[in-house]
N, C-alpha and C positions, 0 to 999 in steps of 0.2 A: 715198765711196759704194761704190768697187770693193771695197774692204776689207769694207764690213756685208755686202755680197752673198757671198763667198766665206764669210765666219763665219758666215752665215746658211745657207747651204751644208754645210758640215762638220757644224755642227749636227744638220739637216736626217739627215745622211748614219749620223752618230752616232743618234741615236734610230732610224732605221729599221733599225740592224744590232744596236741591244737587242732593239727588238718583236719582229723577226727571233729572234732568241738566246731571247728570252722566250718563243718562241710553239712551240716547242719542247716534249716532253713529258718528258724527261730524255736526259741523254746517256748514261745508263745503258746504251742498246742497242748506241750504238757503244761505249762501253768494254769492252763484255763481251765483244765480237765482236774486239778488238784486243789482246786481253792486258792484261799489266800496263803502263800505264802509270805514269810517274813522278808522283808525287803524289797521283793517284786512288788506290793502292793502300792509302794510308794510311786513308782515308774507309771505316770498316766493315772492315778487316781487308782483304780484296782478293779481283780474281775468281776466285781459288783458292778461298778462301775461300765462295763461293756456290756450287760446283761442289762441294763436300763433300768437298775434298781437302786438308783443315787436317789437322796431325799434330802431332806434338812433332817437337821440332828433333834432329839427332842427338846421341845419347849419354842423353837425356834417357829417366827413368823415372817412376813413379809412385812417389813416398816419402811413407811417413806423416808427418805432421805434429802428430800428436796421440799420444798413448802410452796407451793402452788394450791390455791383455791378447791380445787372439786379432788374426787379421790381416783378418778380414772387420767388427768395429768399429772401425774407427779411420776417420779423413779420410783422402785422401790429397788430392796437387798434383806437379806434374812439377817436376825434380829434375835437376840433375846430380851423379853423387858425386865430391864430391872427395878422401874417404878411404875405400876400398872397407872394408867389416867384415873384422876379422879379429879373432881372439884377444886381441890386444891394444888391441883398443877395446871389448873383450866384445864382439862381435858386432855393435856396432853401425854405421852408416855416418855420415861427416859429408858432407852436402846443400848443395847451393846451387839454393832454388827459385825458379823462373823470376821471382817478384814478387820477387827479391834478397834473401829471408830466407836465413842459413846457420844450419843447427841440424846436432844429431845425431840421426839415429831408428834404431829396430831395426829397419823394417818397408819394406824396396827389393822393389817387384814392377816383373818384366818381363810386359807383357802386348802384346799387338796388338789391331786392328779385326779383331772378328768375321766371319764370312762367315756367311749364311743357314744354312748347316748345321750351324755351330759351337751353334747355338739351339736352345734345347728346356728344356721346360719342368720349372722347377725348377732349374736352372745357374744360379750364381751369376755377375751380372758387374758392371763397374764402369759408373757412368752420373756425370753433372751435375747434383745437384736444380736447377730451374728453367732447366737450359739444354737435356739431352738431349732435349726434345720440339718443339724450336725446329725449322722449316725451315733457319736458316741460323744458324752459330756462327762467331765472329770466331777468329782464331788466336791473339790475345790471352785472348780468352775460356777458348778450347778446355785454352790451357797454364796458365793461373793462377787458373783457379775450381779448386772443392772435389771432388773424387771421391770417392764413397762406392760400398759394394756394396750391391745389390739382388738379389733374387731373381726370375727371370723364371714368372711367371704365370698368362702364357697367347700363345703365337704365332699367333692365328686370326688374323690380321690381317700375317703376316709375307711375304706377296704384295703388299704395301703398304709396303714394309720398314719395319714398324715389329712391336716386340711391347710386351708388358704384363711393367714389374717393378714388385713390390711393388705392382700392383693399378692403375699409372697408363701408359700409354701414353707408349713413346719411340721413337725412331729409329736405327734400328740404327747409321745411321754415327756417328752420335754416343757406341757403346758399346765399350768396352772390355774383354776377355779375359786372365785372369790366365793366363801359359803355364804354371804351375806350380799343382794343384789346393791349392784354398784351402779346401774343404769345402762 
């Protein structure tokens, strides 16, 4: 009978420390307030990650992945080179991009995150279709989706940091600057 009482117990003790656990609204508040945690960080890319401080990793560029003629149509995706261009490759570069494709391309840009005054209407820059209007971008995301250029629109709204390319609304931390004019 000692032994149901005490299993009866434990029980007892187990469910009240789920509903307990359960009754909770996420632990989203403490993770974000404690850093990275090990494991959590995995879930949605990490609290860097919602803090808008995703980037590419070092060495890492923006290389076309598509071969179209001028440098503002082509795709690009982040890249590390593995054979810098030179003469003897025609000019080209051999890549290794971050989803583990290695190709060769002509088209290596170095660019950065824009700052508010880098903005104005009519500069071309590189965004994410269907990610750069997002609140928050995974660092997986950020390095292995598709960059394309766009044309900026309109900045009436750049006190919200966000402006208007090619007529749709994005978020500045989400764009990127060719350091080298592209046209």
């Amino acid at each position: 009978m000692a032994k149901t009482g005490v299993t009866a117990l434990i029980i007892a003790l187990l469910i009240a420390f789920l509903l307990l656990a359960a009754g909770c609204e996420t632990m989203d508040s403490v993770v974000d307030g404690a850093g990275t945690v090990k494991g959590v960080a995995d879930r949605a890319g990490s609290v860097s990650a919602k803090a808008g401080a995703v980037d590419f990793r070092s060495g890492e560029q923006l290389c076309s992945y598509t071969d179209r003629d001028t440098t503002t149509a082509n795709s690009y995706k982040a890249a590390k080179i593995i054979t810098p261009p030179s003469e003897a490759t025609q000019n080209q570069a051999e890549v290794l991009f971050a989803d583990g494709d290695k190709v060769w391309t002509r088209f290596v840009l170095r660019t950065h995150k824009p700052s508010k005054t880098e903005l104005s209407v009519g500069d071309m820059v590189l965004y994410m279709p269907h990610f750069s209007d997002d609140e928050e971008v995974t660092e997986e995301n950020y390095r292995k989706q598709r960059w394309e250029f766009g044309r900026i629109t309109s900045t009436d709204e750049l006190f919200k940091d966000m402006v208007e390319v090619d007529g749709e609304p994005q978020r500045i931390k989400w764009l990127r600057v060719a350091d080298e004019s592209v046209g």
